[in-house]
SEVO-208442 format. One record per residue: residue number from 0; residue in one letter; z, y, x of N, C-alpha, C in turn. Coordinates in pm, whole numbers, plus 50000, padded with zeros to 5 digits. Example, Ala and Ser with C-alpha at 12.3 -4.5 7.8 and 13.67 -1.06 7.14 Angstrom:
  resi  resn    nc3    nc2    nc1   cac3   cac2   cac1    cc3    cc2    cc1
     0     A  50780  49431  51319  50780  49550  51230  50780  49670  51320
     1     S  50708  49775  51285  50714  49894  51367  50787  50003  51290
This chain:
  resi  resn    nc3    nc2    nc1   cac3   cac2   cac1    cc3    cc2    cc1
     0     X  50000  49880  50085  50000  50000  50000  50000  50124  50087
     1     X  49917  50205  50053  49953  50320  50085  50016  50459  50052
     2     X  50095  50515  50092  50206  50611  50022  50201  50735  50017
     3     X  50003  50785  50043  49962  50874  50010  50001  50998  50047
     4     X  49944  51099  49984  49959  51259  50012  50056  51296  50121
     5     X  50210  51273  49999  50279  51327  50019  50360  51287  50140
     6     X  50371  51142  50161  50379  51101  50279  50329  51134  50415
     7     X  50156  51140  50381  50130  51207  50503  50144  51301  50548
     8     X  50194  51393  50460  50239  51529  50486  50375  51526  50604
     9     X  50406  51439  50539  50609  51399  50595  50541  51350  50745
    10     X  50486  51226  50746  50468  51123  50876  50373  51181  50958
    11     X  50287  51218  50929  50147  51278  51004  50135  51390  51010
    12     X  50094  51466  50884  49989  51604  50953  50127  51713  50995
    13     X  50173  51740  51011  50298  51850  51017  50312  51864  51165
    14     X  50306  52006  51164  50304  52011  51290  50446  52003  51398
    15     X  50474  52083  51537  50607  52053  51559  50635  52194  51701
    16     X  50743  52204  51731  50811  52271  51810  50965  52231  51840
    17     X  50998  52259  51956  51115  52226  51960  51264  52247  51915
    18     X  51234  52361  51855  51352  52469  51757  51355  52387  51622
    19     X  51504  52347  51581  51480  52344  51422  51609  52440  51390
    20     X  51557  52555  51288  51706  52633  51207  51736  52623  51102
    21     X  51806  52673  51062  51856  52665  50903  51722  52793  50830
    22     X  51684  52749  50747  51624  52811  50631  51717  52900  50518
    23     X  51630  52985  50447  51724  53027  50319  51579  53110  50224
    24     X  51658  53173  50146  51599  53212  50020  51485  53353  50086
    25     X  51552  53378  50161  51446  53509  50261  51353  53493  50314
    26     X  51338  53344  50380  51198  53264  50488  51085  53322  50445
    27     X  50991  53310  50475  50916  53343  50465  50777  53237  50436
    28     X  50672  53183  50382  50608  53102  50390  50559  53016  50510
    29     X  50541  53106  50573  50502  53062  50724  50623  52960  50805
    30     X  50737  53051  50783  50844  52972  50850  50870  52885  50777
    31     X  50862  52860  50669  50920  52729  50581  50790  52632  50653
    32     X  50639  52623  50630  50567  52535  50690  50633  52480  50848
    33     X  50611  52611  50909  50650  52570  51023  50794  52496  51035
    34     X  50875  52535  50997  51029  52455  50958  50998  52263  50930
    35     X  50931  52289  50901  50872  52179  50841  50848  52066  50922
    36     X  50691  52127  50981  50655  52058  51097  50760  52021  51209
    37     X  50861  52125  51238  50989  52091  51338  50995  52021  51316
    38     X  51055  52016  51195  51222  51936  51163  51178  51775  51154
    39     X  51027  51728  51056  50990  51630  51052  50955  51471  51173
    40     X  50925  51612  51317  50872  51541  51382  50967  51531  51527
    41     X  51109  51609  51541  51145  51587  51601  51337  51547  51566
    42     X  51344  51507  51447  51487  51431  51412  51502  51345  51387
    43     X  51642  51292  51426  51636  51157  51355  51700  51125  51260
    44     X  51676  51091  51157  51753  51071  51047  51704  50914  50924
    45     X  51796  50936  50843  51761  50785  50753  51742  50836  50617
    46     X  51682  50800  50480  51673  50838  50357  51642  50758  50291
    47     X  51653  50774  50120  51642  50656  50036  51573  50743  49926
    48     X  51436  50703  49882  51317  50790  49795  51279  50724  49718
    49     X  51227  50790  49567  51113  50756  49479  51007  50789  49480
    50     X  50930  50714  49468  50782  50709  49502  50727  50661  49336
    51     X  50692  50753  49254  50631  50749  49118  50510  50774  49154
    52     X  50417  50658  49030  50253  50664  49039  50229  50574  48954
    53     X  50132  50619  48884  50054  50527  48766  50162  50456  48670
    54     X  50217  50513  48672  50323  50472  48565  50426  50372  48637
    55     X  50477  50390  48707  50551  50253  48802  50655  50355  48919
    56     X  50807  50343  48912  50864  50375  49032  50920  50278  49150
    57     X  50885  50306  49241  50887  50233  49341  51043  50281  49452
    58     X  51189  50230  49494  51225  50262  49565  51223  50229  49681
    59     X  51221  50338  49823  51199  50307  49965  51332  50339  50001
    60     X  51343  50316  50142  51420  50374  50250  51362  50400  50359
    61     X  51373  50499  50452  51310  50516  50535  51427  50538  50661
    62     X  51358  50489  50778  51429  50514  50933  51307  50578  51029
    63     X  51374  50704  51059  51286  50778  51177  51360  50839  51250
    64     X  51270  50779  51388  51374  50771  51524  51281  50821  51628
    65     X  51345  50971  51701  51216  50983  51821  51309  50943  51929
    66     X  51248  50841  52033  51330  50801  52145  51211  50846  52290
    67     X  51281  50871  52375  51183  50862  52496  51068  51019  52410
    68     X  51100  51045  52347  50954  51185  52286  50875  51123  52238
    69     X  50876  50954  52195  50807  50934  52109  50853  50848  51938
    70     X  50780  50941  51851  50800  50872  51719  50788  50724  51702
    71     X  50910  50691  51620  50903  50582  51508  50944  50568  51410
    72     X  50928  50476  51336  50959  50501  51164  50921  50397  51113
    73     X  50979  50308  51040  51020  50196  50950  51050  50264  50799
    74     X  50918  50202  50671  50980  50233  50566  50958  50079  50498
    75     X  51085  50083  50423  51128  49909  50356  51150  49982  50190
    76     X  51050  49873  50126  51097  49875  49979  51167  49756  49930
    77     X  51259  49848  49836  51423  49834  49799  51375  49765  49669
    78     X  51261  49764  49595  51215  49693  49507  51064  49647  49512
    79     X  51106  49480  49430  50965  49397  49447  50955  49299  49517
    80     X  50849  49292  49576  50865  49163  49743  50932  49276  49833
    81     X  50992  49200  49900  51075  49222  50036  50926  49243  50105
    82     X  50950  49366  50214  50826  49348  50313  50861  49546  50330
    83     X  50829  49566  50432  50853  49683  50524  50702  49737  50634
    84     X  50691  49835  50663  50576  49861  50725  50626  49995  50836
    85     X  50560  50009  50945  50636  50075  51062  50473  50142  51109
    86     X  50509  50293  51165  50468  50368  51179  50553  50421  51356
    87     X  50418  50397  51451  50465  50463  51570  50394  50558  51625
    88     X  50396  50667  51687  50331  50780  51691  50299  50814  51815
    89     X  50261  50956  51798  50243  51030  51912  50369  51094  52024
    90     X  50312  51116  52139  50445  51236  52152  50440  51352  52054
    91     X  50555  51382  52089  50609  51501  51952  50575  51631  51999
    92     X  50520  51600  52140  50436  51730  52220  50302  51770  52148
    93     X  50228  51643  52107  50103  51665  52056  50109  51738  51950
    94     X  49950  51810  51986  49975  51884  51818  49845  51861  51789
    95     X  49763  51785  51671  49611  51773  51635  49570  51878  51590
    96     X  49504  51896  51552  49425  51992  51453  49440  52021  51308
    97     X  49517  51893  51231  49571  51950  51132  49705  51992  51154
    98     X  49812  51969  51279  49896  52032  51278  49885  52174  51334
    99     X  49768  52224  51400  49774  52343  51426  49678  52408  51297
   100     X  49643  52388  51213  49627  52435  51066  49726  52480  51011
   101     X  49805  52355  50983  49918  52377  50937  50015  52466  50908
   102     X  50062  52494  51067  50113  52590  51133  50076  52766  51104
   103     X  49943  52746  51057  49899  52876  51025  49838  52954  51095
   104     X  49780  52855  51168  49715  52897  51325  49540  52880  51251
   105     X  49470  52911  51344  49341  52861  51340  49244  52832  51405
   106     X  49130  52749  51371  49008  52635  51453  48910  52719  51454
   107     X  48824  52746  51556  48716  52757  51574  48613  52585  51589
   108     X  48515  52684  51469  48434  52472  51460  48284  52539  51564
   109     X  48216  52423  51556  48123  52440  51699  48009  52603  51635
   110     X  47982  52598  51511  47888  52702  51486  47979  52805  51545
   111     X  48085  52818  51512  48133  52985  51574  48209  53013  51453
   112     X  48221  52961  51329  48313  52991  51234  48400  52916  51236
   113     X  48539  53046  51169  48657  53019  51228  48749  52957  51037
   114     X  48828  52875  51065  48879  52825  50951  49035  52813  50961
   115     X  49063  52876  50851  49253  52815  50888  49304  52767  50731
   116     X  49425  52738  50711  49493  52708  50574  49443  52749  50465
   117     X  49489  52887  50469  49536  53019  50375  49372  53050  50316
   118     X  49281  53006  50384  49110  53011  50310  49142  52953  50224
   119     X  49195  52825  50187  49151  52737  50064  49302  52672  49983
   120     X  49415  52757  49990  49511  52732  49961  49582  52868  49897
   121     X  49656  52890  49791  49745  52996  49766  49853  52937  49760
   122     X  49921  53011  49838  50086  52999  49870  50232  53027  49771
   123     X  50291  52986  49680  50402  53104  49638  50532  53015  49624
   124     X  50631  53120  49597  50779  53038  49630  50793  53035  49484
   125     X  50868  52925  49483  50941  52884  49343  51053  52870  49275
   126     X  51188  52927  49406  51319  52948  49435  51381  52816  49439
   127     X  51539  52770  49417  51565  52669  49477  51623  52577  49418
   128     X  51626  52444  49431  51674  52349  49381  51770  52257  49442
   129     X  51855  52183  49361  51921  52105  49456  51892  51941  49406
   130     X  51825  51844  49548  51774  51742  49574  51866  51690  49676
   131     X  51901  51573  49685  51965  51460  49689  52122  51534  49736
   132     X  52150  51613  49626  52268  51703  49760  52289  51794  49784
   133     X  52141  51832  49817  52156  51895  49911  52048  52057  49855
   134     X  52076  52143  49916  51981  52267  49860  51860  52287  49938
   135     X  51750  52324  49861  51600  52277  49861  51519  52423  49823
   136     X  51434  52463  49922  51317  52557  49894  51218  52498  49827
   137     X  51183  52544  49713  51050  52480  49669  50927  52586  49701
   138     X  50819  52539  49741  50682  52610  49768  50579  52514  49682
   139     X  50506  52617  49652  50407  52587  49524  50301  52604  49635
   140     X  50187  52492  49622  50024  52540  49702  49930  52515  49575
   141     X  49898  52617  49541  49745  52602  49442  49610  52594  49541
   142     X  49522  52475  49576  49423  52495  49597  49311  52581  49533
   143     X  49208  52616  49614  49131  52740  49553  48976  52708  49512
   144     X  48975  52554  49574  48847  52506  49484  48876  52368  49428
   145     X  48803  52260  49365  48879  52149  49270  48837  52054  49381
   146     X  48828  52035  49518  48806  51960  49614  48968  51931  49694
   147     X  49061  51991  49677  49159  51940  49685  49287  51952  49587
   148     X  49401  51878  49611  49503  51869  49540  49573  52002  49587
   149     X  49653  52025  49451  49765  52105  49438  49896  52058  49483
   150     X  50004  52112  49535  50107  52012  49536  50241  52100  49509
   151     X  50348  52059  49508  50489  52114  49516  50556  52043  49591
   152     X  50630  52153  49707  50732  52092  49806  50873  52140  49798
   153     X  50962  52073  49833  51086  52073  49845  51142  52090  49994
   154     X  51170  52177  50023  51166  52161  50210  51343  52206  50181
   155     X  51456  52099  50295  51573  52099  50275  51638  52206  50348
   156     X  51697  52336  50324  51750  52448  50334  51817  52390  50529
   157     X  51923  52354  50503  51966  52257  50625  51911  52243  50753
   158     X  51782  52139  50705  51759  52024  50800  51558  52093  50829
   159     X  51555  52170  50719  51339  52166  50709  51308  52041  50714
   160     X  51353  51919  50655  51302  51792  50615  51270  51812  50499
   161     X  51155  51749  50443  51097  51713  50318  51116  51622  50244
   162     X  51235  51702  50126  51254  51631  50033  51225  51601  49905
   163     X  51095  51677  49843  51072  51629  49755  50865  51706  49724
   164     X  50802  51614  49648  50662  51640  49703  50606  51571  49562
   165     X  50525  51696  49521  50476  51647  49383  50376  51649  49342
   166     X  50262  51621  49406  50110  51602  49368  50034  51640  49247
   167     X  49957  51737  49235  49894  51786  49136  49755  51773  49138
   168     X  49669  51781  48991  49512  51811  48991  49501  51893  48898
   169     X  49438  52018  48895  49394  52072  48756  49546  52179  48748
   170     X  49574  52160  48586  49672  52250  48556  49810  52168  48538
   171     X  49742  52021  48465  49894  51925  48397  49856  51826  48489
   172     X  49811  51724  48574  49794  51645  48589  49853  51636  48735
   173     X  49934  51514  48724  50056  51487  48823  50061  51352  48824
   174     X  49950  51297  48965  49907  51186  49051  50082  51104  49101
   175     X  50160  51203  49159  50275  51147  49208  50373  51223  49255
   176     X  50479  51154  49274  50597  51213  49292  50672  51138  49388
   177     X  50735  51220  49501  50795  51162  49607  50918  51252  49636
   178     X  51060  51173  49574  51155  51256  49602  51285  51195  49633
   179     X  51341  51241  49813  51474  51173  49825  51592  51145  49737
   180     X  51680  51042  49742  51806  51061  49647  51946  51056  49753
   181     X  51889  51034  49842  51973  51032  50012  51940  51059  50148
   182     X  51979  51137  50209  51968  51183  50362  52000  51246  50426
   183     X  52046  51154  50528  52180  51195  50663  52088  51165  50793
   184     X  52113  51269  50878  52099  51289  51033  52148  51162  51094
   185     X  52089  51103  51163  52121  51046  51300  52132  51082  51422
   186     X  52153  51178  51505  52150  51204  51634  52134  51076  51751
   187     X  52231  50974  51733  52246  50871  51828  52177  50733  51811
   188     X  52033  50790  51692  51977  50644  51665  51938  50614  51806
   189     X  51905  50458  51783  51827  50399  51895  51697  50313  51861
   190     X  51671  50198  51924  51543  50175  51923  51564  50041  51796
   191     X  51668  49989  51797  51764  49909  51735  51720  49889  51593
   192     X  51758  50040  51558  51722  50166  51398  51608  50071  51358
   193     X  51483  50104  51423  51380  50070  51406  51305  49940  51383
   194     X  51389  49854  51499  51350  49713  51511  51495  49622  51494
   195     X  51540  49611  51418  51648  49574  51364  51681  49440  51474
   196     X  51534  49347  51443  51549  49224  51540  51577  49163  51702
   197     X  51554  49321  51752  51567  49343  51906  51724  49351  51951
   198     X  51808  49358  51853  51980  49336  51895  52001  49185  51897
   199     X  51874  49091  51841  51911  48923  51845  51858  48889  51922
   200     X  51725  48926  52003  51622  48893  52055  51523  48828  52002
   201     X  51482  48863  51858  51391  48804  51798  51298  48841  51768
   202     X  51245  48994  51853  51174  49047  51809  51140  49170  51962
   203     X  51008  49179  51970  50921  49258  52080  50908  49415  52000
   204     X  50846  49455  52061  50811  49609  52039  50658  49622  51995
   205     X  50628  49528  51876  50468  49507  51825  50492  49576  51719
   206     X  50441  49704  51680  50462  49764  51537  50361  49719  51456
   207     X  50401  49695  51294  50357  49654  51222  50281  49768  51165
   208     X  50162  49765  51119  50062  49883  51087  49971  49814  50926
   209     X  49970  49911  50848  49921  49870  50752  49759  49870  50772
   210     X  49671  49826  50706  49551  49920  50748  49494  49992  50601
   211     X  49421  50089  50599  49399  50170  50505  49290  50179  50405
   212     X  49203  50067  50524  49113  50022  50402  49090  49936  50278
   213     X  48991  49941  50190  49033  49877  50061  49004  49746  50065
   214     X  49090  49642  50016  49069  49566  49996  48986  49509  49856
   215     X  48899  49456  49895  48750  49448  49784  48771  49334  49652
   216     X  48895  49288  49656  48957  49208  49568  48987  49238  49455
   217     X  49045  49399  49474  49069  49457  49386  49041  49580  49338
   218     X  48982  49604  49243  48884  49696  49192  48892  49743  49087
   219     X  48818  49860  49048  48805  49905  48902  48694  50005  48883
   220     X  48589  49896  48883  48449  49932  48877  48416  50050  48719
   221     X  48529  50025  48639  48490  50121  48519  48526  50306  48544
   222     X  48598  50297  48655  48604  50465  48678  48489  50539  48737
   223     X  48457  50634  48669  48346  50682  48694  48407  50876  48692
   224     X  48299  50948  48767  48347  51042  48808  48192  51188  48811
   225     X  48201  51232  48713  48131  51363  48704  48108  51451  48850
   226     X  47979  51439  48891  48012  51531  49039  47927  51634  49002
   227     X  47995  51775  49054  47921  51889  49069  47779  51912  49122
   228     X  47644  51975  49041  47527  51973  49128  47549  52059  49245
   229     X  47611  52160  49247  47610  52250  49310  47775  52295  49414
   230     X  47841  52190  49480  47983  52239  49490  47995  52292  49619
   231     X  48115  52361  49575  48121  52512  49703  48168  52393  49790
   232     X  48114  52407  49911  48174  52314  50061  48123  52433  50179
   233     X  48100  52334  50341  48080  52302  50431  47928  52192  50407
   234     X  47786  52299  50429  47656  52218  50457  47714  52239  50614
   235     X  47686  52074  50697  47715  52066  50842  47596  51991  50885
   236     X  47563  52003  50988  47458  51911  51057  47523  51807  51085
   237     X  47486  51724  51012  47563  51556  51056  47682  51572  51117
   238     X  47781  51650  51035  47903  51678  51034  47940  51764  51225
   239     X  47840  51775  51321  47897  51857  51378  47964  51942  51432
   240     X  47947  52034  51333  48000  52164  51272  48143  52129  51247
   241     X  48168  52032  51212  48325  52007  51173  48425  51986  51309
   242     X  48347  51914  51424  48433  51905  51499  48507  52073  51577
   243     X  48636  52080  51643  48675  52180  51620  48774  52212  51769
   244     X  48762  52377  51802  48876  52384  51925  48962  52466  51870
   245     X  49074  52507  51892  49179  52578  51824  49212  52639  51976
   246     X  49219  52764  51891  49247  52905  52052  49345  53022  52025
   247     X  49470  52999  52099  49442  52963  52234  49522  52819  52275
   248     X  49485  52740  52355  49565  52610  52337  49699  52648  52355
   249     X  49832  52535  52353  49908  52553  52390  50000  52538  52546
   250     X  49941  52401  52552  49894  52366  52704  49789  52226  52709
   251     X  49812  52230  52843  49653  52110  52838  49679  51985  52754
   252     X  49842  51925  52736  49860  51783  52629  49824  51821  52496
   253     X  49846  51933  52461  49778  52006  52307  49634  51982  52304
   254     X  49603  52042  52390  49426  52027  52352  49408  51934  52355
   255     X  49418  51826  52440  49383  51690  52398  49414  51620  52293
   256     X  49463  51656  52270  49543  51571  52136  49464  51697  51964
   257     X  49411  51768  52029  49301  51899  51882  49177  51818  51895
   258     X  49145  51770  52017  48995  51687  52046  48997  51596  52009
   259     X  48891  51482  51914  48909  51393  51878  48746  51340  51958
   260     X  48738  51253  51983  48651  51127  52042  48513  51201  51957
   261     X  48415  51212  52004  48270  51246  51996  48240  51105  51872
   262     X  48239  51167  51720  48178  51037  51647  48024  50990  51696
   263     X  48021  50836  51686  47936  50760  51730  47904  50659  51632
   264     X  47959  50692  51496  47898  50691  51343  47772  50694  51312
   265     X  47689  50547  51321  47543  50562  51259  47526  50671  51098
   266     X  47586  50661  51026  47610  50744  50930  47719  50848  50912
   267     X  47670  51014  50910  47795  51098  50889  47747  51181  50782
   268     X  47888  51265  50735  47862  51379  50618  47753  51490  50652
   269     X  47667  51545  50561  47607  51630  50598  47684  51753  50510
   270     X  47807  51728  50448  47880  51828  50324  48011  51782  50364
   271     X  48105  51841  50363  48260  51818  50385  48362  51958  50303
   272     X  48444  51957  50220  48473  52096  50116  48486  52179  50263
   273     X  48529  52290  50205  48547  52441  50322  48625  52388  50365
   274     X  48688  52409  50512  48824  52393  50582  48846  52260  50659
   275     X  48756  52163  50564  48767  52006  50697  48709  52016  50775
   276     X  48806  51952  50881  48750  51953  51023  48811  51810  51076
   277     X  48669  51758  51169  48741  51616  51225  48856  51571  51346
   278     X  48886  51508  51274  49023  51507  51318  49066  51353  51433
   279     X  49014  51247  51401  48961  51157  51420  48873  51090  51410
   280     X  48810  51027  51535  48749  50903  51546  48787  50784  51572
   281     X  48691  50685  51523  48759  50523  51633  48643  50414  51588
   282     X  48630  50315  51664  48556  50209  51651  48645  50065  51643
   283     X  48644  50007  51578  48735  49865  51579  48599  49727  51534
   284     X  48576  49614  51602  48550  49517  51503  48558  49492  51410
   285     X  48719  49477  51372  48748  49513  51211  48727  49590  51100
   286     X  48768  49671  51156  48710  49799  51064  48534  49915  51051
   287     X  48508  49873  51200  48396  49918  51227  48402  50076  51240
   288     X  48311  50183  51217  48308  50348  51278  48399  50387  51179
   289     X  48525  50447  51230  48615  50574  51117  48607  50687  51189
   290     X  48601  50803  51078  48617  50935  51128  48750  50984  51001
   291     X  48852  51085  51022  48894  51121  50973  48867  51283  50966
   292     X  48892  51290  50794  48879  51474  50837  49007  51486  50801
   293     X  49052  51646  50811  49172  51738  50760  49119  51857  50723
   294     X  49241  51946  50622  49216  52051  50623  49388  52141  50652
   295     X  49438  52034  50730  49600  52068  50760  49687  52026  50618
   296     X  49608  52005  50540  49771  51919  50402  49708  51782  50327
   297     X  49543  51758  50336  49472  51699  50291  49407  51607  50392
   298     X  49355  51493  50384  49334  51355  50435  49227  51330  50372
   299     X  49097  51244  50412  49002  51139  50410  48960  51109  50520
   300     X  48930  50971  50486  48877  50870  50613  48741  50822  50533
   301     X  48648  50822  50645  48529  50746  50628  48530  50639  50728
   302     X  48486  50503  50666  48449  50380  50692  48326  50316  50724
   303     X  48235  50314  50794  48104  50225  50803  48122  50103  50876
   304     X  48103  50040  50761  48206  49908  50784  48062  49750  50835
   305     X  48109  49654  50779  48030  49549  50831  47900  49547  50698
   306     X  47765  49406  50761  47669  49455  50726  47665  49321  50627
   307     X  47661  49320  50535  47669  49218  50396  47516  49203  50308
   308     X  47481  49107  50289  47353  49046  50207  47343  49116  50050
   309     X  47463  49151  49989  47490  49210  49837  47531  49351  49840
   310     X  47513  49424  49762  47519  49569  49730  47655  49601  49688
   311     X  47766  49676  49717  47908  49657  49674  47927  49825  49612
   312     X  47989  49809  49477  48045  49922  49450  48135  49912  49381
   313     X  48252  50005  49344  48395  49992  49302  48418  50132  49386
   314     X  48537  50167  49224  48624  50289  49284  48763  50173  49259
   315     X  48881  50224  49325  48989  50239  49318  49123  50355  49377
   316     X  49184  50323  49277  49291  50482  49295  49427  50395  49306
   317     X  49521  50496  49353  49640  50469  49379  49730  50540  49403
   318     X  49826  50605  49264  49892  50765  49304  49775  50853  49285
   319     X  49764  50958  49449  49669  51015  49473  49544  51002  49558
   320     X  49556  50871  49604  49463  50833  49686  49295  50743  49620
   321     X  49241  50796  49633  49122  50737  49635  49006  50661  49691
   322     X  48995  50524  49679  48940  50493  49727  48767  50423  49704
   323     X  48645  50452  49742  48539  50482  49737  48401  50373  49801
   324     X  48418  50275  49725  48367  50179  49802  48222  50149  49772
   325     X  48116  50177  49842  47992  50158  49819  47907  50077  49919
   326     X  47726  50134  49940  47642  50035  50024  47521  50086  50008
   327     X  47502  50133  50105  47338  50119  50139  47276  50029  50211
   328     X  47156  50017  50201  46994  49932  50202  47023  49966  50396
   329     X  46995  49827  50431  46941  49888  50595  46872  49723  50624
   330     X  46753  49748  50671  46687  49641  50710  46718  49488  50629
   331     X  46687  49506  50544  46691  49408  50386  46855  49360  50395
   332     X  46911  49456  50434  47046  49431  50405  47147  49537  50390
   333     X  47295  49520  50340  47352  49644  50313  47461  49668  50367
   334     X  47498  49786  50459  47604  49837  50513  47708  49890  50435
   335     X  47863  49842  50435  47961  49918  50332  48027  50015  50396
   336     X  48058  50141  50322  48077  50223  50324  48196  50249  50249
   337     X  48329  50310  50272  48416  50362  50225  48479  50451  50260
   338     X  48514  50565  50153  48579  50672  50173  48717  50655  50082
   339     X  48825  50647  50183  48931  50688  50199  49004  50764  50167
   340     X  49128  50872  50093  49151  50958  50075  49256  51044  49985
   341     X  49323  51129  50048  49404  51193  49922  49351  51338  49843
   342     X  49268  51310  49813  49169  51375  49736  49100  51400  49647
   343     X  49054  51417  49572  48990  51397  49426  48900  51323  49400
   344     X  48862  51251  49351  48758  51156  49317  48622  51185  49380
   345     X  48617  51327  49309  48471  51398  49304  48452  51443  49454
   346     X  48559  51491  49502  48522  51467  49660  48473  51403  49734
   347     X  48552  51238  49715  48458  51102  49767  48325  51101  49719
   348     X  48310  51135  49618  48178  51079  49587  48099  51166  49644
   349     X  48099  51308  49656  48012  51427  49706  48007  51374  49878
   350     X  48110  51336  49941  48116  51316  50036  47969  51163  50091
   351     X  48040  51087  49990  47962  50979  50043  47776  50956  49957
   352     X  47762  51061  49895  47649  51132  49847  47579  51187  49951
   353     X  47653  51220  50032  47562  51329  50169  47581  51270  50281
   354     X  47606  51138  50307  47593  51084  50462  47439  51074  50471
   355     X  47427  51107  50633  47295  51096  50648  47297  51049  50830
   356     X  47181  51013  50847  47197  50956  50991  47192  51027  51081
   357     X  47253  51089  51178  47269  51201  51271  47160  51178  51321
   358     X  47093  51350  51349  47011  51415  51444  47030  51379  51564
   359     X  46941  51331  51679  46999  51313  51790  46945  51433  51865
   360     X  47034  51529  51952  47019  51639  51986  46950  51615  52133
């Protein structure tokens, strides 16, 4: 399963610095993001969350532990089958490209235009609440075209941990909800936290990784999705244009970590909404060419996957994630294709509407 949006907001895109302070009712937007990104990526602490979607609540717990400057994180659900999934990271030095979005900073992409947050997002405060405890800033983001989600955050007065995250589309429509009911600091976790089995010796330092693509088992070929003839984006030359430098670096481990691997994707976007920029690449056997975009709060992955005798199509959703499974014709046979994503339907489909085979320059 994947735990979507709001999660990735928490585990991934957020950016980081080494300062975390106390927040209050005065912050300012900027500092609450940035608070954010701190607090997320460099504490350690434990929590116990609901995760609502499609009519179904799900409870987790989560353990995140930075040891040595680098992230880890174990989340176990408390209902259903027993089974847990672990997340190990970067250094907490790195900052990608959606965390320097994030941040409120901004990318220069290869044409020469420059992109940050605040283009495709409106910001406003919502005053404060109290979540698991504890007292809570809420920030409202209205996206500014229907290519991404709306959301509501809860960022914890305290700690700038994220405690509560509420996924929107449209005006009423509310994909999911992700909100702590417990969470306490650890200062003195260890590696232990994480791998429970390494105090018996029953267990190595192999993290368990979900993978993100869809499994073709399960489907729901009857959703269908109205796409715009005309929608405001990013026309890119075989997505080019998307890749991106952010100026001025911070130091040389930053920039490397804003650069993502030169895609080598027989098929890329020639359309991506305003503001994505690639964020990742990778090649696996398994999985075959992924590119990821961002726009610093928003996620999709594209897939060009293995080459199959039958034509495959199916949408499936989950929460807020969408997933986009199709196939084109290549030498009397068909390549699958999936797009990935916490995003709107109509996105995937516009997206995987406009792959085209890169120009070779």
């Amino acid at each position: 399963m994947k735990i979507a949006l709001s999660l990735a907001i928490v585990l991934a895109v957020v950016g980081v610095s080494p300062a975390v302070s106390a927040l209050d009712k005065t912050s300012s937007v900027a500092e609450i993001l940035n608070q954010l990104g701190n607090s997320t990526k460099s504490q350690n602490y434990r929590g116990e969350f609901t995760y609502e979607h499609d009519g179904t609540i799900d409870m987790l717990r989560v353990v995140h532990a930075v040891i040595d400057g680098v992230e880890y994180e174990r989340i176990y659900h408390l209902n259903g089958p027993e089974k847990s999934f672990m997340r190990e990271g970067q250094s907490i030095d790195c900052v990608t490209a959606g965390n320097h979005l994030l941040r409120g900073r901004r990318l220069t992409l290869s044409s020469g235009r420059m992109v940050s947050i605040d283009q495709n997002y409106q910001f406003h405060m919502r005053g404060e609440e109290r979540i698991a405890g504890r007292e809570a800033l809420i920030l409202q983001l209205l996206p500014k075209d229907p290519y991404r989600y709306g959301m509501v955050l809860g960022v914890d007065k305290q700690t700038g941990l994220l405690t509560k995250a509420v996924i929107t589309e449209g005006q009423k429509k509310v994909w999911e909800r992700i909100q702590f009911v417990s969470l306490s600091l650890d200062d003195d976790m260890g590696i232990e936290a994480i791998y429970p089995d390494l105090a018996t010796g029953k267990s190595s330092l192999a993290p368990l990784v979900e993978s993100s693509m869809v499994d073709g088992s399960v489907v729901d070929g009857s959703v269908t999705t109205e796409v715009p003839a005309s929608p405001e984006g990013s026309m890119i030359d075989n997505s080019s244009e998307a890749s991106a430098s952010a100026e001025p670096p911070a130091n040389d481990a930053d920039q490397d970590c804003r650069q993502p691997a030169a895609s080598k994707a027989p098929l890329q976007p020639a359309w991506v909404p305003n503001g994505f920029v690639l964020s990742d690449y990778s090649y696996s056997d398994e999985d075959g060419h992924m590119e990821t975009y961002t726009d610093g709060l928003s996620v999709f992955s594209i897939f060009i996957g293995r080459v199959t005798d039958k034509p495959s199509q199916a949408v499936v959703r989950n929460g807020a994630t969408v997933s986009l499974l199709t196939s084109v014709p290549s030498d009397n046979q068909f390549v699958t294709i999936t797009v990935v994503g916490e995003v709107p339907a109509v996105t995937a489909h516009r997206v995987t509407q406009s792959l085209r085979v890169p120009v070779v320059k």
